[in-house]
N, C-alpha and C positions, 0 to 999 in steps of 0.2 A: 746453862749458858745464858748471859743476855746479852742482847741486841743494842746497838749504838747505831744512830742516826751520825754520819760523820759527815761532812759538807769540804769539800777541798777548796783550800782557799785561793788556788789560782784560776780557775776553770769554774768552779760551782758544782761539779757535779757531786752527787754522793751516792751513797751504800750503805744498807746494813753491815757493820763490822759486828762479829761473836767475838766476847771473851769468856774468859774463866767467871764466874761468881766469887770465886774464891780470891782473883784478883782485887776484889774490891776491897777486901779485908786491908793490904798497904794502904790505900791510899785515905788511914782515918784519921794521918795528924797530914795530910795534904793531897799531892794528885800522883797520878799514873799517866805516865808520858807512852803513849801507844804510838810506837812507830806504823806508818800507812804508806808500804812500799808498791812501786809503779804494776799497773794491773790489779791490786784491790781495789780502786774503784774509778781512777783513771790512771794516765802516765806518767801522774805526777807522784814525788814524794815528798812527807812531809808529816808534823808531826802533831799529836790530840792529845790535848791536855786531859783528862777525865776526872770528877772527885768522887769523892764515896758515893753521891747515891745516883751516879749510872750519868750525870749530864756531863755535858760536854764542852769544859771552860773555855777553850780557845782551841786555834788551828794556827801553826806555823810550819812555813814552808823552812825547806831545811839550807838555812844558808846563813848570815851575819846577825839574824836577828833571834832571839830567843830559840834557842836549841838546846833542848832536855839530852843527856844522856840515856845510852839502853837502860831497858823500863830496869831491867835489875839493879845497874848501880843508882837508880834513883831511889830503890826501895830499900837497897842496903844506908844508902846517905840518911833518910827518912829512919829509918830503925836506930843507927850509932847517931842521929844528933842529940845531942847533949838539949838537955828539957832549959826552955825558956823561964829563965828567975828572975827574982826581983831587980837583978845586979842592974838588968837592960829596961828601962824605959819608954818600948818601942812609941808611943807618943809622945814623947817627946822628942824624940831621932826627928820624926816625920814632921814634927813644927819647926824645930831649930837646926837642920838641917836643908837648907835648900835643894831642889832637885840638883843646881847647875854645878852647887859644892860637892856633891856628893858624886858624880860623875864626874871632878878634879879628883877628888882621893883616891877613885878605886885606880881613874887614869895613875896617878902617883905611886899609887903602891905596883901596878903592874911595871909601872918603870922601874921601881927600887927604890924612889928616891924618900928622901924624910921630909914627913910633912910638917907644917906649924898651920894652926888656924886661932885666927885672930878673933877672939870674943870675950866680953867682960862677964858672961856666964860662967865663970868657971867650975861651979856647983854639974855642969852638964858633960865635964871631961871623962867623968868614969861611963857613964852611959854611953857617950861616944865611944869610946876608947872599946868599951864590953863588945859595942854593937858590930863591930872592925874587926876584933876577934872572933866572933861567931861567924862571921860570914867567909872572913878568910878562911877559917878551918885551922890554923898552923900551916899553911898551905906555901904563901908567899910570908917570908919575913917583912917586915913596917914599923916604923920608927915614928911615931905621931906626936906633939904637943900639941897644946892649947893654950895661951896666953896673951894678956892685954895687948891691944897694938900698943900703948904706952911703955911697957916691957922690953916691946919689940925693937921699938925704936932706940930703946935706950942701948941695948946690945946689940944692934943689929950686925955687927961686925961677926959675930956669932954664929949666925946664921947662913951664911953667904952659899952655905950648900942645900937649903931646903928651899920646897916650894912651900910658898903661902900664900894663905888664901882667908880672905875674911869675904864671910857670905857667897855670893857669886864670881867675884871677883878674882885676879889674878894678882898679890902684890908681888911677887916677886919670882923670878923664873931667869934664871941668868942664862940659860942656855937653850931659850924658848922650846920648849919639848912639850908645852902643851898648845894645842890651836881646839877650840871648840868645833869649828866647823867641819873637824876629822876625827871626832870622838864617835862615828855612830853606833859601834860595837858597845861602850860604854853607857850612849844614850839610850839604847835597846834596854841592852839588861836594866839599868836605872830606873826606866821609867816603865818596864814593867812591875818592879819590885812595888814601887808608891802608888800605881795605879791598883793594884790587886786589895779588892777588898778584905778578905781573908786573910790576915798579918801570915801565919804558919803556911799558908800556902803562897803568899810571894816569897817568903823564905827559903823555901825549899828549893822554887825557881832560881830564887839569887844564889845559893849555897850552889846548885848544880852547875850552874856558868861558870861560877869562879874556880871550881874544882876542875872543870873542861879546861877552859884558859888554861890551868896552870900544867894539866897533864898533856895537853895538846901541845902547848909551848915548848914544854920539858920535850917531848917527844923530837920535834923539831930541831932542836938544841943540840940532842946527843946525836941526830941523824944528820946533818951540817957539819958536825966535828967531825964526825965516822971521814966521810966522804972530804972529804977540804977542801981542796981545789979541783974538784970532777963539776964539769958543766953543770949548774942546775937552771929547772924552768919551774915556773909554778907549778905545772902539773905535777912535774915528779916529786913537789911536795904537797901539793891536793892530794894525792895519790898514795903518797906513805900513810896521811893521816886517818885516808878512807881503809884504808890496808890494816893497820893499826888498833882502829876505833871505832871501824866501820860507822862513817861518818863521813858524809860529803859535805865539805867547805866550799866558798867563794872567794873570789882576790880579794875581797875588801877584808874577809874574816884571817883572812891569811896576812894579810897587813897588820893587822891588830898581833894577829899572833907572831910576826917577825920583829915588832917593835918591841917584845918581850924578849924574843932571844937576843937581841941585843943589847937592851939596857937591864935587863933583870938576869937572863943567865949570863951576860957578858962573852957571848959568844959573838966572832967577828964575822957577816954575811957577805959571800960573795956577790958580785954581780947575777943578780937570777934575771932569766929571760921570761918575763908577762909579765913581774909585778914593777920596774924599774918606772915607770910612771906611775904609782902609787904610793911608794916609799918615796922621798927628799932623799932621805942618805945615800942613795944605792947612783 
């Protein structure tokens, strides 16, 4: 067995946690997401990143910001991803890539909608294009170009259903469905992926989110259909997902995940009672 120093990040206190030896073996192309349920070491839960050789990368509390699935499906994601090739030139993503753009696509693809990004790079479209496919997983369908704003303009008539975005920027959004300053579910995952020194191991971080998102949402989706018109409140769908996934969410993460059952599963949301000041549409 060895011993892990674990530090709770709400409170400060910590404990020695025990695991396997043998656990350490998954985490050699990234980490082990050790859940730290209330009474190991205080009342709070929340989750530890760990890497191969026993330290202990991060702590997060279990709510809208970086939340690893159970340590198994991390290790089964980790075992079936498909090996990093040449196809992807993760430096290059991370220079020509802005953080603010990159939290617009993933925004875009969780909505559905088709993106265009405006740059005269266009030697950089397969690499983007690769790096969107790998992290989605085949997960959420996306529809992406890459093309001169000169291009752009000249057909824009063309276009009138996509967002685009050149650099940071918003050009075009007809049915304003992005606002920056309610991306934080987006900002989270984002800007852990670029800050992680270790490429394979933000990876795996980003790969596990986007798989949550998608199965979390889907979850939602079919359970809203089931029920149609039966009262709901946010609990009772806080509550399917910890039922489900065992997995405690917050309204904010539960926002993130209603604006996908709506524009990505195209499912219609009733009036739910706790998140109607969160959500505009509700």
């Amino acid at each position: 067995m060895a011993k892990l120093e674990i530090h709770c990040p709400i409170c400060g206190k910590w404990e020695y946690i025990e695991i396997l030896n043998d656990a350490t073996k998954n985490a050699q192309k990234g980490l082990l997401a050790v859940n730290i349920e209330p009474g190991m070491i205080c009342e709070h839960s929340f989750i530890a990143y760990v890497d191969k050789n026993l330290i202990v990368r991060d702590c997060f509390i279990a709510d809208f910001k970086i939340e690893a699935p159970e340590m198994e499906i991390s290790q089964s994601r980790d075992e079936e991803a498909p090996p990093i090739t040449e196809s992807i030139n993760f430096d290059l993503i991370r220079l020509n890539i802005p953080e603010k753009l990159m939290i617009f696509i993933f925004k875009a693809i969780f909505l559905g909608k088709k993106i265009i990004i405006l740059s005269e790079d266009k030697f950089l479209y397969n690499h983007i294009i690769n790096f969107f496919r790998f992290t989605i997983q085949g997960l959420f369908d996306f529809d992406l170009l890459m093309m001169s704003e000169g291009d752009y303009k000249k057909d824009k008539s063309d276009y009138i259903d996509y967002l685009v975005f050149n650099k940071g920027y918003i050009i075009h959004d007809k049915n304003n469905l992005i606002d920056y300053k309610k991306l934080s579910v987006e900002k989270s995952i984002t800007q852990k992926f670029l800050a992680e020194y270790e490429l394979a191991t933000g990876l795996i971080i980003l790969r596990n989110e986007i798989q949550k998102a998608y199965e979390f949402s889907k979850e939602l989706a079919e359970f809203i259909s089931e029920v149609q018109k039966e009262v709901l409140t946010s609990k009772i769908l806080m509550d399917r997902i910890n039922e489900k996934h065992n997995e405690r969410i917050q309204k904010v993460y539960l926002t993130f995940l209603l604006d996908i059952v709506k524009n990505y599963f195209k499912v219609e949301i009733p009036k739910i009672h706790g998140v109607t000041n969160f959500l505009g549409y509700l």
